[in-house]
DRENDO-1510 file (C-alpha; in Angstrom, 1 decimal, always signed):
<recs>
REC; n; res; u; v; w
REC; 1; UNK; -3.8; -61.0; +65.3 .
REC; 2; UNK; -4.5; -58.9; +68.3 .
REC; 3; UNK; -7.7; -57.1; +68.7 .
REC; 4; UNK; -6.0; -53.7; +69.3 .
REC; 5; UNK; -4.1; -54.6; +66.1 .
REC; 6; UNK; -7.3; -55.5; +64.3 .
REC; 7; UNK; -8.8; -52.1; +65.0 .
REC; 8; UNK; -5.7; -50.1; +63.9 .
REC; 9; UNK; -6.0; -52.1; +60.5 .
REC; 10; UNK; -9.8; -51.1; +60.1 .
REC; 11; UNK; -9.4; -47.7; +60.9 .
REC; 12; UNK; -6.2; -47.5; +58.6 .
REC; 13; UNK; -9.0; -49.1; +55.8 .
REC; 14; UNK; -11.2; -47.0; +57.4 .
REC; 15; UNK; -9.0; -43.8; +56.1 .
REC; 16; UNK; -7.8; -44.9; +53.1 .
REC; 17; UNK; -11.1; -45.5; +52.0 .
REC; 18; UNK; -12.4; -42.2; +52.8 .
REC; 19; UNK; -9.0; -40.6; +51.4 .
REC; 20; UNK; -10.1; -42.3; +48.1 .
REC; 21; UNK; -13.9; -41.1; +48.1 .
REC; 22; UNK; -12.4; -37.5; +49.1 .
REC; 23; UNK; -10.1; -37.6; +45.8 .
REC; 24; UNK; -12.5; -39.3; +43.8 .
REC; 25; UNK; -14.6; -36.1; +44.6 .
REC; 26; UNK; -12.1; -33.8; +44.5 .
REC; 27; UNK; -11.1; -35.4; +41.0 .
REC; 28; UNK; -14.5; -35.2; +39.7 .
REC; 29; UNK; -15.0; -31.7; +41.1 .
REC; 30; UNK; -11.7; -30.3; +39.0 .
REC; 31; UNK; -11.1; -32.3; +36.5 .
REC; 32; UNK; -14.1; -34.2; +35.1 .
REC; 33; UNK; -15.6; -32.5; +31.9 .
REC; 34; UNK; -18.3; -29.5; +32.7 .
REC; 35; UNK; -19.4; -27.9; +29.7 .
REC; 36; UNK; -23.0; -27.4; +28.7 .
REC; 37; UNK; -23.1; -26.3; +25.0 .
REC; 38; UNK; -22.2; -27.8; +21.7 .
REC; 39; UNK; -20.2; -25.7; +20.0 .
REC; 40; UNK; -16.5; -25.7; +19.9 .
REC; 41; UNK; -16.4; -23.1; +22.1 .
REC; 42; UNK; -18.1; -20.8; +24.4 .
REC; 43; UNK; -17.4; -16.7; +24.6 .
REC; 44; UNK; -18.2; -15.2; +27.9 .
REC; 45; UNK; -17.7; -11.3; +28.4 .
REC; 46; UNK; -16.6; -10.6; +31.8 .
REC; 47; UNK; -17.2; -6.6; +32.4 .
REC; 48; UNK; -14.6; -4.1; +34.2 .
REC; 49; UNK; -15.4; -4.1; +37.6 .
REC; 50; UNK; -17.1; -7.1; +37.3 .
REC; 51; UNK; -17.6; -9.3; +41.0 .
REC; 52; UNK; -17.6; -13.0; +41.4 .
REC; 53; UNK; -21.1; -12.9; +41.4 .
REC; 54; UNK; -21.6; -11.3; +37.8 .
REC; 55; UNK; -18.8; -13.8; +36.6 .
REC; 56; UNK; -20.5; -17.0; +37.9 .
REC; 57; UNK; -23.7; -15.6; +36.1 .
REC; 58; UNK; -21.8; -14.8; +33.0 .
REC; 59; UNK; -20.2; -18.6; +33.1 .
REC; 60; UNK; -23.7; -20.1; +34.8 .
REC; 61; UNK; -25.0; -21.0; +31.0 .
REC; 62; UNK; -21.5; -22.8; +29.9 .
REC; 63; UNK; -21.3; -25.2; +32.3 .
REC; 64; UNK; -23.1; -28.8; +33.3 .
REC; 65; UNK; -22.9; -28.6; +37.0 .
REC; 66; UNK; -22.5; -25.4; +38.5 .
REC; 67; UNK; -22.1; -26.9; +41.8 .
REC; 68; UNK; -19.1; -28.1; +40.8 .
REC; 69; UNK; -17.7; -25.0; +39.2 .
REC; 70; UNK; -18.6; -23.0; +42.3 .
REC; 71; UNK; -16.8; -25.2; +44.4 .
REC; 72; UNK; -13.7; -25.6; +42.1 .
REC; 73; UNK; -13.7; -21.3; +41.7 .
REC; 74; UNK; -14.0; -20.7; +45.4 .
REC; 75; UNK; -11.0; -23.9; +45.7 .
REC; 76; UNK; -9.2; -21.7; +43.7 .
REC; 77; UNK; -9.6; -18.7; +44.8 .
REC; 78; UNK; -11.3; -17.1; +41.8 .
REC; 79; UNK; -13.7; -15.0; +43.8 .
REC; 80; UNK; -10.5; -12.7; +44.4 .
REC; 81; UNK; -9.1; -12.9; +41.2 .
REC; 82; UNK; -11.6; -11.7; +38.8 .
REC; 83; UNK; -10.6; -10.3; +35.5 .
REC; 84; UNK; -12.4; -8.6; +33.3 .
REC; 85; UNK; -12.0; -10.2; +29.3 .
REC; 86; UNK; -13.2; -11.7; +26.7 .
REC; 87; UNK; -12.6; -15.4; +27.6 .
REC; 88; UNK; -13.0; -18.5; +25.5 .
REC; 89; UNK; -14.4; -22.2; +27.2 .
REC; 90; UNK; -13.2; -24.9; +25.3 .
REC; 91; UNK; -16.0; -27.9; +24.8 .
REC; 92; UNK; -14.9; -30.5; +27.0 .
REC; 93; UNK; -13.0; -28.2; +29.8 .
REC; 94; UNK; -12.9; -29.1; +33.1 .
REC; 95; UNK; -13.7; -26.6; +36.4 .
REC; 96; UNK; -10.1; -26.5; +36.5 .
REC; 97; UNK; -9.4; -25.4; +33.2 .
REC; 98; UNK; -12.5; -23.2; +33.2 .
REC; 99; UNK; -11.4; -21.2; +35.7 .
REC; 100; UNK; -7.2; -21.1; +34.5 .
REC; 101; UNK; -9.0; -20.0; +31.7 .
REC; 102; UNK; -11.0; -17.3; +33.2 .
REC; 103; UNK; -8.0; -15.9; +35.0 .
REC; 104; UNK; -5.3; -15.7; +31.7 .
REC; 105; UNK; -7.2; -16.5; +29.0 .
REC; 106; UNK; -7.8; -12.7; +27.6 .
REC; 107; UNK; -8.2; -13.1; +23.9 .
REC; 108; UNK; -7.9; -10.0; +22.2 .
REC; 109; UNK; -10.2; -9.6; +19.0 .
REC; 110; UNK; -9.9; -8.0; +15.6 .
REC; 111; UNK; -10.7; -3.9; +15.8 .
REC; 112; UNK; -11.9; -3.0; +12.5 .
REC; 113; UNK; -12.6; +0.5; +11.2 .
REC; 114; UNK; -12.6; +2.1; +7.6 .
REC; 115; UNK; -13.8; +5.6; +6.1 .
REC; 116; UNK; -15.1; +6.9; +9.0 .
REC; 117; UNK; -16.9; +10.6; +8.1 .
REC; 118; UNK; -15.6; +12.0; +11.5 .
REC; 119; UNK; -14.8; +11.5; +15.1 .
REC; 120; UNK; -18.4; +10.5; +16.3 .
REC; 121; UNK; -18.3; +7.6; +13.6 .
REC; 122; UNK; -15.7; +6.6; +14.7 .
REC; 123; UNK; -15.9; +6.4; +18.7 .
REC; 124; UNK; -19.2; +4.6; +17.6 .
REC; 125; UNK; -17.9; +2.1; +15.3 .
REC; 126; UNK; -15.5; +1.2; +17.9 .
REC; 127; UNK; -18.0; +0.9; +20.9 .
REC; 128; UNK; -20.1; -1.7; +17.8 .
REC; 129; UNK; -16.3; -3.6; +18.9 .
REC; 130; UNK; -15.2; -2.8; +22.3 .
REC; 131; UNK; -16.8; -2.5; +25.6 .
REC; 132; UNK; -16.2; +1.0; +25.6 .
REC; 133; UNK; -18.7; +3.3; +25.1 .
REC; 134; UNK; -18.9; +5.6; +22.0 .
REC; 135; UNK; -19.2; +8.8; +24.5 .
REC; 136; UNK; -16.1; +7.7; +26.4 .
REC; 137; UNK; -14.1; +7.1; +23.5 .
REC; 138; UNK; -15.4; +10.1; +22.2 .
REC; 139; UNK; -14.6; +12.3; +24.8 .
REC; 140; UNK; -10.5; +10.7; +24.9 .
REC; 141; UNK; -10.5; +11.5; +20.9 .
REC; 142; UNK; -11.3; +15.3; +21.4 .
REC; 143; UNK; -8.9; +15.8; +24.8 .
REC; 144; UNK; -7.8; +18.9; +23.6 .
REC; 145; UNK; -4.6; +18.2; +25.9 .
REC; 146; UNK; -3.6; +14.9; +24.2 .
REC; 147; UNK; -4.0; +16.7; +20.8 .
REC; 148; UNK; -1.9; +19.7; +21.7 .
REC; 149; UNK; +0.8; +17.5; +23.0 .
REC; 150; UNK; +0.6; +15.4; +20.3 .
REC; 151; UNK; +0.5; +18.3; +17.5 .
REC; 152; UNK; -3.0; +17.5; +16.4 .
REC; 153; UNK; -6.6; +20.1; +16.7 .
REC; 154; UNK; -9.9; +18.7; +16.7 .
REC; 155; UNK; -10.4; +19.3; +13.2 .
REC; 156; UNK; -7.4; +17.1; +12.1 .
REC; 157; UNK; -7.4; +15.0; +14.4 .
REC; 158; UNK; -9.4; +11.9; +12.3 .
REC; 159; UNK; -5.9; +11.7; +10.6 .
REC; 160; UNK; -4.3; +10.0; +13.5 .
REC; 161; UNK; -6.5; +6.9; +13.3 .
REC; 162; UNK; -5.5; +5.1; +10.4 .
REC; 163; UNK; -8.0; +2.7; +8.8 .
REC; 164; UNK; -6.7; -1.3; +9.5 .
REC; 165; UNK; -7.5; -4.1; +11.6 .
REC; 166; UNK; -5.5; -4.1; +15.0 .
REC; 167; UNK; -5.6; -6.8; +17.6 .
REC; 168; UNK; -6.9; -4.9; +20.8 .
REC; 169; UNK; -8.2; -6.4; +24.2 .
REC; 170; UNK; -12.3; -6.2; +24.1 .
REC; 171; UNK; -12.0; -4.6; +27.5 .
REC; 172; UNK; -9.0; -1.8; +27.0 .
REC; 173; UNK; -9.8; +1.0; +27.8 .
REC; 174; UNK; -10.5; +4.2; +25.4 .
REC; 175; UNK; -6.9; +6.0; +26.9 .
REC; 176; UNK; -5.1; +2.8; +25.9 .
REC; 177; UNK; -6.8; +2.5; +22.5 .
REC; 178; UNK; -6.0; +6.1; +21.9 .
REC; 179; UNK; -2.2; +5.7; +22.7 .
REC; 180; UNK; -2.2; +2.5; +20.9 .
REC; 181; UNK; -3.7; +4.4; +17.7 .
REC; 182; UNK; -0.7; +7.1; +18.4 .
REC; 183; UNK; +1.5; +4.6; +18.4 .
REC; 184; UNK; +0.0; +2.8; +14.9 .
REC; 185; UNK; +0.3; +6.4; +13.5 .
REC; 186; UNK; +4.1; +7.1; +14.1 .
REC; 187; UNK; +4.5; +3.4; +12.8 .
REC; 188; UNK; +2.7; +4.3; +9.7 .
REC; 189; UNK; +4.5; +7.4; +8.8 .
REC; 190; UNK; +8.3; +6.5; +9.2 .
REC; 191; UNK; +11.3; +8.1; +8.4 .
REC; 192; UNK; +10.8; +7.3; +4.3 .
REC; 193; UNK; +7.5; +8.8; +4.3 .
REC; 194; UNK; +8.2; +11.7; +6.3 .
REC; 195; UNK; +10.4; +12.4; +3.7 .
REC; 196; UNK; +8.3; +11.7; +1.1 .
REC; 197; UNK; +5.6; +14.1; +2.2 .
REC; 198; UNK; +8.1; +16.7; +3.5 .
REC; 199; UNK; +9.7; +16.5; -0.2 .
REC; 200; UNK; +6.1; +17.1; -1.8 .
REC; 201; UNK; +5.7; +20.2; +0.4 .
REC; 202; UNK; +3.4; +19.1; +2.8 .
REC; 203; UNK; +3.3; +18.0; +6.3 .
REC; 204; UNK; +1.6; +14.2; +7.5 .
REC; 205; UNK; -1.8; +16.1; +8.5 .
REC; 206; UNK; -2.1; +17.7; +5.0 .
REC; 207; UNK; -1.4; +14.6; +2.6 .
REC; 208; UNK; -4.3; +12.9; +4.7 .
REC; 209; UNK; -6.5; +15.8; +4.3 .
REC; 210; UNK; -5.8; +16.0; +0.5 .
REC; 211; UNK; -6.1; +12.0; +0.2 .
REC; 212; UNK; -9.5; +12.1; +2.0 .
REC; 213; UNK; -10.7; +14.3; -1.4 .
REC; 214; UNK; -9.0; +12.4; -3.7 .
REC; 215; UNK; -10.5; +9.1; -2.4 .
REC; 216; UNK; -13.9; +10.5; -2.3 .
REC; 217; UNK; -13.0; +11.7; -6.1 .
REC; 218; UNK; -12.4; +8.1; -7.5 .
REC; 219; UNK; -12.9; +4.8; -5.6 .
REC; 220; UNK; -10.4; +3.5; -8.4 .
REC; 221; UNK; -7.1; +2.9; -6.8 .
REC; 222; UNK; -5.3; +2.4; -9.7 .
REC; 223; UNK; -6.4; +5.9; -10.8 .
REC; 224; UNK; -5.7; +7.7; -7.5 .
REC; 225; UNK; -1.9; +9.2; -8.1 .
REC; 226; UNK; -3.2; +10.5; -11.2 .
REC; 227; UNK; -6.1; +12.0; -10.0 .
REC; 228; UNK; -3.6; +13.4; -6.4 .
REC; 229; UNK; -1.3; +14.8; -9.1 .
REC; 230; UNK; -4.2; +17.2; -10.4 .
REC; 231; UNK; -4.7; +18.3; -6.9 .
REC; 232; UNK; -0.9; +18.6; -6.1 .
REC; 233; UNK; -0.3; +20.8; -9.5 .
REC; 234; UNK; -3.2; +22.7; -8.4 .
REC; 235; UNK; -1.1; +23.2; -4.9 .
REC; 236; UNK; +1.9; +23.9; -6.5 .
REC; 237; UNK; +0.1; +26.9; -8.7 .
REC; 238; UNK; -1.6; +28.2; -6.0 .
REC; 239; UNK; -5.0; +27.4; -7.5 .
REC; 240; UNK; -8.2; +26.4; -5.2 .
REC; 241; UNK; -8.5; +22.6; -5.5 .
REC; 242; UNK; -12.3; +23.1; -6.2 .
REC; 243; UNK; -13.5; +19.6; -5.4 .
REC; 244; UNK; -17.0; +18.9; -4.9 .
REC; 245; UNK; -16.8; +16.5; -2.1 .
REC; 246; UNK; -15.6; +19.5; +0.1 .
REC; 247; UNK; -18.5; +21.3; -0.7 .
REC; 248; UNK; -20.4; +18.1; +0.7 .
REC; 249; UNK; -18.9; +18.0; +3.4 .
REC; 250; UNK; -19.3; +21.9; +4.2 .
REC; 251; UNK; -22.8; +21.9; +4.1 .
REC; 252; UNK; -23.5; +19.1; +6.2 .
REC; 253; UNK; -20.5; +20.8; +8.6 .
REC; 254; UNK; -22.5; +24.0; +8.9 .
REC; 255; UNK; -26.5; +22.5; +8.6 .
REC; 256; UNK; -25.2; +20.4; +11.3 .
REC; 257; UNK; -26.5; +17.6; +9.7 .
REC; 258; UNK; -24.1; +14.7; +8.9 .
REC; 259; UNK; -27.5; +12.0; +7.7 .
REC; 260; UNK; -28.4; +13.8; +4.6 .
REC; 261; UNK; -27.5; +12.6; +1.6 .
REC; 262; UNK; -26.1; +15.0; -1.0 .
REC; 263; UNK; -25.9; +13.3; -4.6 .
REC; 264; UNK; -25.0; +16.4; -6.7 .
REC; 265; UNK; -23.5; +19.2; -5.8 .
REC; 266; UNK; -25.7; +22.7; -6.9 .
REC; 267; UNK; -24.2; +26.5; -8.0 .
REC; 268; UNK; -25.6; +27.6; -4.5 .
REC; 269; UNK; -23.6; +25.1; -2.3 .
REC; 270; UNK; -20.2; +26.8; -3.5 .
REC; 271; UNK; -21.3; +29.9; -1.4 .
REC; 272; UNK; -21.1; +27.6; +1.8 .
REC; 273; UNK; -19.0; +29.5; +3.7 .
REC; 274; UNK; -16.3; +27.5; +5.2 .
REC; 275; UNK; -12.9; +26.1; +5.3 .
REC; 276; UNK; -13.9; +23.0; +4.0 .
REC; 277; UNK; -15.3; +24.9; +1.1 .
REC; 278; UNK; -12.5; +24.3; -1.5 .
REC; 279; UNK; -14.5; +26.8; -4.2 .
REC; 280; UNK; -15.0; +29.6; -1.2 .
REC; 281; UNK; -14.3; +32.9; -2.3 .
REC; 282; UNK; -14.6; +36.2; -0.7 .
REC; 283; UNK; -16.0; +38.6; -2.6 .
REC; 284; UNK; -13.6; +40.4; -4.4 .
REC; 285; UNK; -12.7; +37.0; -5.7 .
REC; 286; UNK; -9.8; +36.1; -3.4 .
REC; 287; UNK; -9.4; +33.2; -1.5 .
REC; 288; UNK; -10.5; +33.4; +2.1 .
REC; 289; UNK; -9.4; +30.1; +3.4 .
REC; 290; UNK; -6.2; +28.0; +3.0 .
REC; 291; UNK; -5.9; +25.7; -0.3 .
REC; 292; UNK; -6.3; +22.5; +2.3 .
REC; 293; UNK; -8.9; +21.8; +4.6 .
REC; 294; UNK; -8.1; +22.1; +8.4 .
REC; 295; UNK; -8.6; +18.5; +8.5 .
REC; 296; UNK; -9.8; +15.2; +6.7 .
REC; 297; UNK; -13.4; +15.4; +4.9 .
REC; 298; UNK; -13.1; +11.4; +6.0 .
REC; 299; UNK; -11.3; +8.9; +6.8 .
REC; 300; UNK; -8.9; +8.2; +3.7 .
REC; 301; UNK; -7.6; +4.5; +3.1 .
REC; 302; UNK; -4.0; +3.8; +3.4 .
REC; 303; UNK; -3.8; +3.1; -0.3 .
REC; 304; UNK; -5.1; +7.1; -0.8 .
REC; 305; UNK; -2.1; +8.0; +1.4 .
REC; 306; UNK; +0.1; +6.8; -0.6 .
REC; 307; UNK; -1.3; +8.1; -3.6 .
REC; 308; UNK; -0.8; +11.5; -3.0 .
REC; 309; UNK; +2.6; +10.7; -1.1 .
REC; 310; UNK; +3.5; +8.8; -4.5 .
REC; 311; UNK; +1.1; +11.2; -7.0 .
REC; 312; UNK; +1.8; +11.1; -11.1 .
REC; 313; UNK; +3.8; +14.1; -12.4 .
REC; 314; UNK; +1.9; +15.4; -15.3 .
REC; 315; UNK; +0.3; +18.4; -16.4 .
REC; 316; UNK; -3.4; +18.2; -15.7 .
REC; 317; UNK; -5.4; +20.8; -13.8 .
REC; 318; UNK; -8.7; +19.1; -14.3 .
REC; 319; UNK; -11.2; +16.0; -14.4 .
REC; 320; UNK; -14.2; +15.0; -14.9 .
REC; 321; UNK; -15.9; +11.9; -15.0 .
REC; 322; UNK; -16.2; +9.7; -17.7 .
REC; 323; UNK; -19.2; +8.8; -19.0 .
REC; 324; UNK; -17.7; +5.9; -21.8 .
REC; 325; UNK; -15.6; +4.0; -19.0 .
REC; 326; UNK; -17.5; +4.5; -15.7 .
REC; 327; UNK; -15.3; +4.4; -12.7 .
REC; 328; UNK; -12.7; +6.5; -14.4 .
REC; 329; UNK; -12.1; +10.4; -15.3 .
REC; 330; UNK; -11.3; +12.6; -18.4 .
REC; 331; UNK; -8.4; +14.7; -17.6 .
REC; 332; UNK; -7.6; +17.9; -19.2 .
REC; 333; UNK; -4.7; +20.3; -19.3 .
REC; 334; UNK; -6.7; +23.7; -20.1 .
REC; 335; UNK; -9.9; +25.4; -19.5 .
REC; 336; UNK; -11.3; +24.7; -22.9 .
REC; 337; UNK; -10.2; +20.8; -23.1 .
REC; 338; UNK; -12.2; +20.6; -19.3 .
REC; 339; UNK; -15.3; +22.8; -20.6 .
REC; 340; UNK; -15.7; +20.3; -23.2 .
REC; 341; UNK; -15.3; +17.1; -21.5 .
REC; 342; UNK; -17.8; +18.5; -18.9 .
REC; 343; UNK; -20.1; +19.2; -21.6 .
REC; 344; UNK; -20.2; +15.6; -22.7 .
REC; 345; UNK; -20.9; +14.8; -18.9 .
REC; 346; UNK; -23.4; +17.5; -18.4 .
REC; 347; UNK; -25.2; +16.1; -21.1 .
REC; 348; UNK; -25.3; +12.8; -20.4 .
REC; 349; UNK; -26.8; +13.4; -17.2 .
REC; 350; UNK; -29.1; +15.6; -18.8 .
REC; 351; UNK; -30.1; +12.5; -20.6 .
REC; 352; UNK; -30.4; +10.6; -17.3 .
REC; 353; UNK; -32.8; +12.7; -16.2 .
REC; 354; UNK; -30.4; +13.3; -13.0 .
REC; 355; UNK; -31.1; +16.6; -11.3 .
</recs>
């Protein structure tokens, strides 16, 4: 063999040799395992607005050799791809998943809420979820544009966020989550119970006001159509619903003062002058306010909905409750059977010592 020959054979061996450590690296770069933790998985919260630099940090902790990550992200291009997310690293990954992961891998998460008291609770039971903040979402609730378009006022505007779990992105923002929440509301009251509510005589924003009080009445689901048919006879006759957790409600509406708590319900709280006041009267003993609140006194559960969209014909006009089957109520036709199934109450808490 010819030296010329000889040379083009080394430097051919030469190559292929260097072609092989380049892979190797390249190999070991992307695709060798580069996780640092030990559980199953690793969550990393990438922030809106978030830079490559803020990601890396984010991802710094999850990873074995950052070097390599670096390398692989910048390979990649994920310096100028940055997503903000809630992204989960598999134990095991590889740079190369890592980073596919990082730029697709949005994994929405489970938005709970239930019996929120009003708006602020609300907005601040979501930012507990979300990466929005409570002022923000806050702020989106009360656009007094979206409500007017949308045929709802502050005060009733609790009723168009209906207490579930919904898969949301841990990054939407508080416009999306409001239209998504529209959306969940027009699901909720279709055409059949549109009907139903529009055959009882009232209108969507109504039933959830009136399902708010008879929630807060009886935790007892089984009992709630029978305790929303008191208040819907009480409708029907024109009567005031005269429920005390309206009264409760009230006074904390006008002290301002939504952390106090209010166990019973005294003669001089039914002067609280406001619309929330079902026992309101002026004084020449007419009623100054509408028989429904303007809105809500909370947050009612589906199940309350449906109560009063679904309440028990039957001819009670009152209720107290029931001091031999706690839980549950004593319901009464007339004045005199409610006087003296409040009596037995009255004095059993008497007996209590309850003030």
């Amino acid at each position: 063999m010819s030296n010329l020959k000889k040379i083009i054979l080394g430097v051919l061996l030469l190559g292929l040799v260097f072609m092989t450590v380049i892979a190797y690296k390249v190999y070991q770069t992307f695709f060798t395992p580069n996780t640092n933790f030990t559980e199953a998985q690793y969550e990393v919260r990438i922030p809106t607005g978030a830079d490559y630099k803020t990601a890396y940090k984010l991802v710094a902790d999850a990873v074995q050799d950052r070097d390599a990550f670096h390398t692989t992200a910048i390979k990649k291009g994920y310096q100028n791809t940055v997503k903000p997310g809630r992204y989960f690293i598999q134990k095991g990954a590889n740079n190369n998943a890592i980073i596919n992961t990082l730029r697709s891998g949005n994994t929405a998460i489970k938005l709970k809420f239930n019996n929120q008291e009003r708006l602020e609770d609300l907005a601040g039971r979501i930012a507990q979820q979300l990466e929005v903040d409570s002022l923000t979402m806050l702020n989106n609730m009360r656009n007094e544009a979206f409500l007017a378009e949308n045929g709802f006022t502050q005060e009733n505007a609790l009723s168009m966020y209906l207490p579930n779990q919904y898969e949301v992105y841990w990054n939407s923002s508080a416009e999306n989550l409001r239209e998504k929440m529209l959306n969940e509301y027009h699901k909720f009251w279709n055409e059949e119970r549109l009907a139903k509510a529009k055959n009882i005589g009232l209108t969507p924003l109504q039933v959830s006001a009136v399902a708010a009080i008879v929630q807060k009445e009886t935790a007892m689901s089984t009992e709630r159509p029978k305790v929303a048919g008191v208040y819907m006879n009480r409708i029907n006759k024109g009567m005031q619903l005269q429920a005390d957790p309206t009264v409760i409600y009230a006074k904390k509406l006008v002290e301002n003062n939504f952390n106090q708590v209010i166990k019973q319900v005294l003669f001089k709280d039914l002067e609280v002058d406001s619309p929330y006041n079902t026992y309101y009267k002026n004084d020449d003993d007419t009623m100054k306010y509408p028989i429904i609140p303007p809105g809500p006194i909370f947050m009612p559960d589906l199940n309350a909905i449906e109560a009063v969209l679904n309440y028990e014909k039957h001819d009670y006009l009152f209720f107290v409750a029931d001091v031999e089957n706690f839980g549950y109520h004593k319901f009464a036709k007339t004045g005199a059977q409610h006087s003296a199934n409040a009596a037995v109450y009255h004095a059993w808490v008497a007996k209590q010592g309850y003030r």
